[in-house]
C-alpha positions in Angstrom: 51.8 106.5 38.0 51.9 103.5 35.7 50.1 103.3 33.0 47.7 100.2 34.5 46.8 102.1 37.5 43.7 103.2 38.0 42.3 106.5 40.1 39.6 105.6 43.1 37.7 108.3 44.8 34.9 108.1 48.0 32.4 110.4 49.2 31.2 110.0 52.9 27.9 112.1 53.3 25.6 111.7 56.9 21.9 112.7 56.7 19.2 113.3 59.1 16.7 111.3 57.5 15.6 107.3 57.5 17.3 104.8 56.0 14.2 104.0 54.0 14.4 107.5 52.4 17.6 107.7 52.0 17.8 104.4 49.7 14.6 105.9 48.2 16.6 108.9 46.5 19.6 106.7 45.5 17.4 104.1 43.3 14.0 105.4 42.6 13.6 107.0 39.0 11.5 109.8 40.3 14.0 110.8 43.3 17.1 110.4 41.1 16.2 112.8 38.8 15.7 115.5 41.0 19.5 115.6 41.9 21.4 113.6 39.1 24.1 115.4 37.6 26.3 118.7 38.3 25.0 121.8 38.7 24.4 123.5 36.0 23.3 120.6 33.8 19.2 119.7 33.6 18.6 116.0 32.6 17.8 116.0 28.9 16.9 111.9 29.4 16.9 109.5 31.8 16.1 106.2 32.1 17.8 105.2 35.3 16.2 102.9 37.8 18.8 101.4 40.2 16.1 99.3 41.8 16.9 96.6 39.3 19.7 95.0 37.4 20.0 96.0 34.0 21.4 99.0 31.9 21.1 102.7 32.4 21.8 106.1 30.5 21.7 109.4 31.1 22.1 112.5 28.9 23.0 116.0 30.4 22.5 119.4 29.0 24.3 122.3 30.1 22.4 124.9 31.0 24.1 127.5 29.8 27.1 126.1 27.0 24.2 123.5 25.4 26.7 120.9 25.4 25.5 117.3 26.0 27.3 114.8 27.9 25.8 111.1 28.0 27.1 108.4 30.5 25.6 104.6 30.5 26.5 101.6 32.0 24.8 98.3 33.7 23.5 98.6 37.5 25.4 95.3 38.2 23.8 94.8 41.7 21.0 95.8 44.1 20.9 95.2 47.9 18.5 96.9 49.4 19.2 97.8 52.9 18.5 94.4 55.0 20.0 94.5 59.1 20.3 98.7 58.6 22.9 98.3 55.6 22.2 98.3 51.4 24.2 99.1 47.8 23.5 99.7 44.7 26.5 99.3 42.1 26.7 100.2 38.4 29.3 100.3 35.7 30.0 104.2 33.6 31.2 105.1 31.1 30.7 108.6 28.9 30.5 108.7 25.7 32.1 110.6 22.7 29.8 113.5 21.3 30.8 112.6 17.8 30.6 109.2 17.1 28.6 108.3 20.5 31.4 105.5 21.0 31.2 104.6 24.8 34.6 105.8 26.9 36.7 103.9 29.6 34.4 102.1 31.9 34.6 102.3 35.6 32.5 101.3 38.7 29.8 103.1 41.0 28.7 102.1 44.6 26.2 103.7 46.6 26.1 102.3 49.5 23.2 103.3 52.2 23.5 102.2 56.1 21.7 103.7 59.2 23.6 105.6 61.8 22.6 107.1 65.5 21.0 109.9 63.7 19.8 108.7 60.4 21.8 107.7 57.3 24.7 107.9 55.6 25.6 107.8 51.9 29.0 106.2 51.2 29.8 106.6 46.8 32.8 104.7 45.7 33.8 105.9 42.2 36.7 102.8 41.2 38.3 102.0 38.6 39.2 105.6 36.8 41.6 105.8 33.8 44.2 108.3 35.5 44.5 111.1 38.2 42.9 113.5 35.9 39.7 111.3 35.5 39.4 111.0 38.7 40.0 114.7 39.7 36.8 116.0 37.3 34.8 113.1 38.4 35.4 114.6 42.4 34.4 117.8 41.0 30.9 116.3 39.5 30.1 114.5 42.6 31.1 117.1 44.9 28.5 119.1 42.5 26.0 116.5 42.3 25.8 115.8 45.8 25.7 119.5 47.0 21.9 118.9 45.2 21.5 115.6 47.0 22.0 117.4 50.1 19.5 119.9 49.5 17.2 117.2 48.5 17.7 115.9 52.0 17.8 118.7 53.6 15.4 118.9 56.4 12.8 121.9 55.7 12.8 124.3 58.3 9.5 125.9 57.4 7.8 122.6 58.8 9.8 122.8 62.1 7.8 123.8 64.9 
């Protein structure tokens, strides 16, 4: 690997649910909190609304270590979904738990479309500093959406 590449990573997750709702739990403050984050972290704040342009931050608490991880960035688009297809994008980058300096920057996607059955999430994670960045940021959003899903989840105590 030379030292000017960069590590990519996509997440393809289908849902049983409306387009509508699913853009609903990708942007709206209130939905995004419910599933932010890895397991095993609780958001300590949040002021994330990707219905608009503008910046963001988060700050997560480990549940059980304590130890706080913030990540910010600018939402650099919003498209919501228009002929069954929308995105939001935003920059990230964490930052140091000493001096609070912001790290490498890279570049989030969610992008919503409707399928036969519902909707599907696509989340493009571009733009990593190396392999290894990308390999722990797989693990966070393979955490993170394991909570989206269950978010989604249909309930089967209101099936008939």
């Amino acid at each position: 690997m030379k030292d000017t590449e960069t590590a990519d990573i996509e997440f393809v997750r289908d849902y049983t649910v409306a387009l509508d709702r699913l853009w609903r739990a990708v942007t709206e403050p209130v939905q995004l909190i419910q599933w932010f984050g890895p397991e095993g972290v609780y958001l300590e704040t949040c002021e994330m609304d990707f219905r608009h342009t503008g910046p963001w931050t988060c700050t997560m608490t480990g549940k059980e270590s304590g130890d706080c991880f913030k990540v910010s960035g600018q939402i650099t688009h919003v498209r919501p979904p228009e002929g069954g297809r929308g995105s939001v994008g935003f920059t990230w980058a964490w930052h140091d738990p000493a001096t609070d300096a912001r790290g490498p920057e890279s570049h989030v996607i969610f992008t919503v479309e409707e399928t036969a059955t519902g909707a599907r999430l696509t989340l493009t994670h571009r733009e990593l500093h190396d392999v290894e960045a990308g390999q722990a940021h797989s693990r966070g959003w393979i955490s993170t959406l394991r909570k989206l899903d269950f978010l989604l989840a249909p309930n089967p105590s209101l099936q008939p």
